[in-house]
N, C-alpha and C positions, 0 to 999 in steps of 0.2 A: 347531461349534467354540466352545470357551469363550470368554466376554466378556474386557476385558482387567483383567485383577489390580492391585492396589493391594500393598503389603508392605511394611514400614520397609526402611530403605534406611540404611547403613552412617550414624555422623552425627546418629539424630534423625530424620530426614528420610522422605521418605514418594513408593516409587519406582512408578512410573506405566508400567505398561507397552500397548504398541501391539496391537493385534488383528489377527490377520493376514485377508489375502480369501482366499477359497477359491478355488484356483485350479483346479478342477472344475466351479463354476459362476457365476465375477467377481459375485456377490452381495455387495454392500456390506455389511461386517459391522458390530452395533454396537458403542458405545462411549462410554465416559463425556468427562467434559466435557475432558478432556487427550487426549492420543493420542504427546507429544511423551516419549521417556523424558527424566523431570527429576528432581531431586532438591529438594524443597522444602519448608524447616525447617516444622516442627508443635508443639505446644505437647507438654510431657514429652522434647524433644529437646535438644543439647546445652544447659549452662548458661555462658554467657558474662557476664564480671563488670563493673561498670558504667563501671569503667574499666580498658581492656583494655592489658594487659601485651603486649610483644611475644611475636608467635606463635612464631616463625623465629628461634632461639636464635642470637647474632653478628650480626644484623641487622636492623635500625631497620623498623619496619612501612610507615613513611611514606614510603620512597622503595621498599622493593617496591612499596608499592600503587599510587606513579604510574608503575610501570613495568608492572603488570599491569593498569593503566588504559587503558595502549595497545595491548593485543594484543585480536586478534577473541573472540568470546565464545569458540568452540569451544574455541578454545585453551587458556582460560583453563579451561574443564571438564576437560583433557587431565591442567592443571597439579594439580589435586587430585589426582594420581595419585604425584605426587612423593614427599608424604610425611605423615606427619598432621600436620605441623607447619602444611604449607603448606594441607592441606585444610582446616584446622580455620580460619588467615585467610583465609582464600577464601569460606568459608561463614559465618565472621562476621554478626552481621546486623547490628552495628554500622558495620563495615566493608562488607560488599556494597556496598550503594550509590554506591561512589566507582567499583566496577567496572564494567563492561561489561554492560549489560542483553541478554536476548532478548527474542524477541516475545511480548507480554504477554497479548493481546485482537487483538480489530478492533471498531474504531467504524464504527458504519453508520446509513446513512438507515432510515425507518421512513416509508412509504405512507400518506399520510392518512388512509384508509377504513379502516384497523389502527386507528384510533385511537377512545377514545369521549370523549365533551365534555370533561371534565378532562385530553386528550394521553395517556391509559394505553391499552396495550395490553389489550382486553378478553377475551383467550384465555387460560386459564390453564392452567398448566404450562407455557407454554413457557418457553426458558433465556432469551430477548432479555430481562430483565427489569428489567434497571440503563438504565434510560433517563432523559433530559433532554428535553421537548417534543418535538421530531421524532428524535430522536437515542437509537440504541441501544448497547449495549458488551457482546462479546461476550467473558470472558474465556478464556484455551485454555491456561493453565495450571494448573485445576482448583483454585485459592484456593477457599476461603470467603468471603474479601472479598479484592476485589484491591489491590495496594502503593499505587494511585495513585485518587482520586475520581473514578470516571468522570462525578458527576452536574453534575462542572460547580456543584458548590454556592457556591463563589468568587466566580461570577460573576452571583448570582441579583439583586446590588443595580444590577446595571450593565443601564440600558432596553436593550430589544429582548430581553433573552437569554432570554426565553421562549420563542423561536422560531429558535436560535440554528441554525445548519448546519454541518457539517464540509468545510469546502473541499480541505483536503489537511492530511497531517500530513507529518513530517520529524523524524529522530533524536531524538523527543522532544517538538516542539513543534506546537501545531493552530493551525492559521488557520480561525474560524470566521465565517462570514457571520452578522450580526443583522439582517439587511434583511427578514428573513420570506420567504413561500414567493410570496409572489405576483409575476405576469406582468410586472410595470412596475415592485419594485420594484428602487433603486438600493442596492447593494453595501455594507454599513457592516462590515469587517472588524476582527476581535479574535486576536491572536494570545495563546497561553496557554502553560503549561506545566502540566498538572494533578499532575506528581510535586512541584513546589515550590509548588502555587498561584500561579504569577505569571501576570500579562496586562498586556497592552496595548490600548486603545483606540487601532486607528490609523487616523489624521486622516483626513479625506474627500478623495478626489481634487482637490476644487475645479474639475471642468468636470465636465460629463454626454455621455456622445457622443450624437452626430445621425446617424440618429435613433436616439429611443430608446423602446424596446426595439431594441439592437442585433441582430445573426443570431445571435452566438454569444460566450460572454465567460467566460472560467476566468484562475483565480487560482492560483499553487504558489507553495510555500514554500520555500527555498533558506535549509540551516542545518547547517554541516558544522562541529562543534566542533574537528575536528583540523587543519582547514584555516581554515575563518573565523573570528573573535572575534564577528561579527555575523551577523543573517541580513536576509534579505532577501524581499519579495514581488515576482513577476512577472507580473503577467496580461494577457493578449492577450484583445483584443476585434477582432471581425469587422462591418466596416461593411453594412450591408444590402443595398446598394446597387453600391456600388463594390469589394465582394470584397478590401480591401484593411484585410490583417490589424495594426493598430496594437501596440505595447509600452507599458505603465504599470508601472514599477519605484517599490519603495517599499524605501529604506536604514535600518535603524535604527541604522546608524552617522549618518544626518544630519537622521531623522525628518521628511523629507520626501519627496513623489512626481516622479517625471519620466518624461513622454510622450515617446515616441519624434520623432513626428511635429513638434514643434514644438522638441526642446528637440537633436535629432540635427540634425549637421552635414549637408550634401547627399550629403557624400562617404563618413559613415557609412550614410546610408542607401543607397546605392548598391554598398556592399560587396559581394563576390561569394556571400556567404553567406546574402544577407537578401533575396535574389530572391524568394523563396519567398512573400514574407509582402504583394507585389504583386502576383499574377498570380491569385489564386483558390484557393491551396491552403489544406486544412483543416487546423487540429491535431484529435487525437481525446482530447479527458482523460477520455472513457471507457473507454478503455483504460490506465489510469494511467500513471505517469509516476515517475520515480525522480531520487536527487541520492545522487550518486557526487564525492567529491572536488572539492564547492563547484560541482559543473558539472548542470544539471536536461538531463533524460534525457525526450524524449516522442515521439510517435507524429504522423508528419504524413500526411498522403494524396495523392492526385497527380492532384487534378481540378482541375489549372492551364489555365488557357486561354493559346490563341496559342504563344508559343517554350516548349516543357517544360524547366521547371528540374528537377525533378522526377522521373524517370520509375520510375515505381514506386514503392508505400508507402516513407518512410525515419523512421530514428530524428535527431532532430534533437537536436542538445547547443547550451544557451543556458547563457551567464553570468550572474552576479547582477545585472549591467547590463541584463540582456535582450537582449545580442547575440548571435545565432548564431554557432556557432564552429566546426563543422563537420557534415556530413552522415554517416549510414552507412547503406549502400543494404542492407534487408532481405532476404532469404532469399525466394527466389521459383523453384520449382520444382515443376512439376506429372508428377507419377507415372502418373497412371489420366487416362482418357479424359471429357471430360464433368465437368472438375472445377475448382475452383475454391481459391484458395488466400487465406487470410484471418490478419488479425492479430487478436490476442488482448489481450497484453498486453507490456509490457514495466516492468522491476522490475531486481532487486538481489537476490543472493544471494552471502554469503562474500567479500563487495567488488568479486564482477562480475557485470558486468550481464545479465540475462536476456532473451532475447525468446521468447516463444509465438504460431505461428501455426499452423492448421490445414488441413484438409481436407474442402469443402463437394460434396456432387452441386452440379453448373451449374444446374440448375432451380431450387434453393434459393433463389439471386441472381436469374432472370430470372424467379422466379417470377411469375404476374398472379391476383392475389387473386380474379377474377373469372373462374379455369378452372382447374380440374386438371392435375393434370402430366399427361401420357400414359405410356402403360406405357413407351414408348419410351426417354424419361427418367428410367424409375428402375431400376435395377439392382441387385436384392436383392443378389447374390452377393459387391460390391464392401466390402471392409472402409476406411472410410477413419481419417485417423490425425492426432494433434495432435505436434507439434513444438518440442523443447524447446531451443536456441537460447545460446552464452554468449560475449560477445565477446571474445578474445585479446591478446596484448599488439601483433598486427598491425593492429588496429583491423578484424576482420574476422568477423562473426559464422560462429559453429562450430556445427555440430550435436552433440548431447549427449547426447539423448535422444528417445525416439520410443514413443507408447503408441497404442494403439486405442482407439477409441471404445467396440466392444464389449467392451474389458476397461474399463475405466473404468464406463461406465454404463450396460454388457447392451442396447447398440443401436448398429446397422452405423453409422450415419451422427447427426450432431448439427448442429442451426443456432446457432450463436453468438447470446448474447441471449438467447434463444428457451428454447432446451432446458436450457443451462448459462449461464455467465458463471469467467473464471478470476479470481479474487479476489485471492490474492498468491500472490507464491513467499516459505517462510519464508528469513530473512535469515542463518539460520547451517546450516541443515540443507538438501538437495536431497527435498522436502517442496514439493509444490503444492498449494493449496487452490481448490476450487472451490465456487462456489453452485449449487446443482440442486433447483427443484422444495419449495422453501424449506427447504431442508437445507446447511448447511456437511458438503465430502465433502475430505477428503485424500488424496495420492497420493502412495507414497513411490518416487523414480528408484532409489535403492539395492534396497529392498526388492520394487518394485512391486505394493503393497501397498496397498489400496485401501481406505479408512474412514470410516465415517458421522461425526461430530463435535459436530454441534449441530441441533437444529432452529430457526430462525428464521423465524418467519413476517413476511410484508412487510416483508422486509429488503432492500434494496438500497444501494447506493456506497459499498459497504465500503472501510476504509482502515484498514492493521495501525498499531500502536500498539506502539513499545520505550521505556519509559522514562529521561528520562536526568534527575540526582536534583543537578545543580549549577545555584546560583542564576545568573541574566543579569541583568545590571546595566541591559539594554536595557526589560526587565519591567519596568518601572517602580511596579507595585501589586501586590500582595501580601495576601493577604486574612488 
């Protein structure tokens, strides 16, 4: 099958098209560094004048564009279709930017032993090549240079950011750790916007939990322009000891932190929602986490002790306060015999939420490093399958989708981690991407269409990146 074609595209622009799998032998087919069909201006394409007239003859440019500010990208691709009037401000590149971005890249970790004494990757050809100390940026709209620095250049006068880490990003904006990679230490976050260069240095907690090194401690970023004016950080830490999961909320409406534990009423922490975060349960922010309408969206597990709050994996919705707000009990249904059923991830696509879980043999999970499965336990013949998951307006996850392993990646069965990892689901397209075997592979639910994307070697905790190109007055520095 041919590779996928490049060709101007109506506009200037330059149209990218996808490579289909074969569906004779699910061989991953390749492909250059897009896979997403885009239209994306090129130099010799249209000439727009330095100060732009309106587009849309009878009507003012500046209140179409806050009104085409508000609808999903899709849509807004739909809307090129209207007229050239309307394509032609749409694709503006003076104007772009007030609109609605898609998914630009993924920023990701990079593996120490990747690295050689200067923090460069010493493999060459590979695409991960835009990196900052531990930190890679993969782009997946095929620029030459992409709209936004991923190198982090903004912040090379600010200490620590030589080591700096990507904790979570949000419509736009990174929260990145400068604490360095090491065991003990303690958390100094920066939150940025690399499309406007701004950041923040924000403040230190002001306590240390006991002990420390805690079990377990993640941070998310909560930052919804259409709903918040601000955003906010959340991170739960896990005590060692006492299995009892605290809350550290940080406002940039007030630029300062508050601990659940001390600064919550008896009766907020008592709430019927916040059992969870007493009894032993785990969050998983390896399985990512999403923020839907100012509300952060994550993955908890259900190895509570004593009375189950609990019972079974669930998606948990916390507010910018860091209170729990409701539960939603995930999707648990076992098909085949000897099997096991697992979560993946959970995300955002077209403004609702996603969940991915899977299909493990049982030996997988009881596996003992120190024996073999027996024949008994494995069962060539059994095809198992991943699960694609979208929740309704009854707050009730729906099935959507359903692929195989052997169409996916030419093997009956996969261990989560191990084999794969699901990376994101794209934000405006039903488009799964996953890491396998140090390659980005995409999957398309329309097409079912299977695609190689990138090579990345020692890449891990990917996290997608959309740009959003208005300044925050909360940014306080500006480079």
């Amino acid at each position: 099958m041919a590779p996928a074609e490049s060709r101007p595209a109506p506009g200037g622009g330059l149209l990218v098209a996808a490579p289909a799998a074969s569906a004779a032998n699910r061989r991953i087919q390749p492909s250059p560094s897009a896979v997403y069909c885009s239209v994306v201006p090129v130099a010799g394409g249209m000439n727009f004048p330095n100060e732009p007239e309106p587009e849309v003859p009878g009507l003012p440019d500046d209140p179409l564009l806050e009104i085409l500010s508000r609808v999903p990208f899709r849509s807004l691709c739909r809307f090129k279709c209207v007229s050239k009037s309307w394509r032609d401000l749409i694709s503006n590149p003076l104007r772009r930017r007030k609109l609605p971005q898609t998914l630009e890249g993924l920023f990701h970790e990079i593996h120490e032993e990747g690295l050689d004494c200067d923090g460069n990757n010493g493999e060459a050809g590979s695409d991960n090549l835009r990196r900052h100390g531990y930190v890679g940026f993969v782009g997946l709209l095929g620029r030459s240079l992409p709209l936004v620095d991923p190198f982090f250049s903004f912040l090379k006068k600010l200490p620590g950011s030589e080591d700096i880490r990507i904790m979570d990003t949000c419509h736009g904006l990174l929260v990145l750790d400068r604490g360095g990679y090491s065991f003990d230490s303690i958390p100094s976050y920066v939150v940025c916007n690399p499309a406007t260069r701004q950041w923040l240095a924000v403040p230190d907690f002001g306590w240390t939990p006991w002990p420390w090194p805690c079990n377990g401690i993640s941070v998310h970023l909560i930052f919804s322009p259409a709903v918040l004016s601000h955003f906010g950080l959340v991170q739960f830490t896990n005590d060692l000891f006492s299995g009892v999961t605290s809350v550290q909320t940080y406002s940039s409406k007030t630029g300062a932190w508050t601990n659940s534990e001390s600064a919550w009423s008896l009766e907020e922490k008592q709430a019927p929602c916040e059992g969870w975060r007493y009894q032993g349960c785990r969050l998983q922010p390896e399985r990512k986490c999403t923020v839907i309408s100012g509300m952060l969206y994550l993955i908890c597990d259900s190895v509570g002790e004593g009375q189950v709050v609990l019972d079974g994996d669930h998606i948990v919705a916390v507010d910018v306060e860091g209170k729990t707000r409701k539960f939603i009990p995930v999707p648990f249904q076992i098909n085949k015999e000897k099997c096991s059923i697992l979560t993946d991830f959970v995300g955002q696509s077209q403004g609702l939420l996603h969940y991915v879980n899977h299909e493990e043999p049982e030996y997988y999970t009881n596996y003992d490093a120190r024996a073999e499965p027996s024949a008994q336990d494995i069962d060539d013949d059994m095809d198992y399958e991943l699960f694609i998951w979208v929740l309704t307006d009854t707050q009730k996850l729906v099935l959507k989708h359903t692929v195989s392993f052997l169409h996916l990646f030419g093997e009956k069965s996969c261990h989560a981690g191990t084999d794969y990892t699901v990376v994101d689901i794209h934000p405006d397209r039903d488009i799964i991407i996953f890491s396998r075997n140090n390659e980005l592979i995409t999957y398309g639910m329309d097409t079912k269409e299977v695609c190689s994307l990138h090579t990345v070697s020692d890449a891990f905790g990917f996290a997608s990146y959309v740009p959003y190109f208005s300044d925050l007055p909360e940014l306080t520095n500006k480079y």
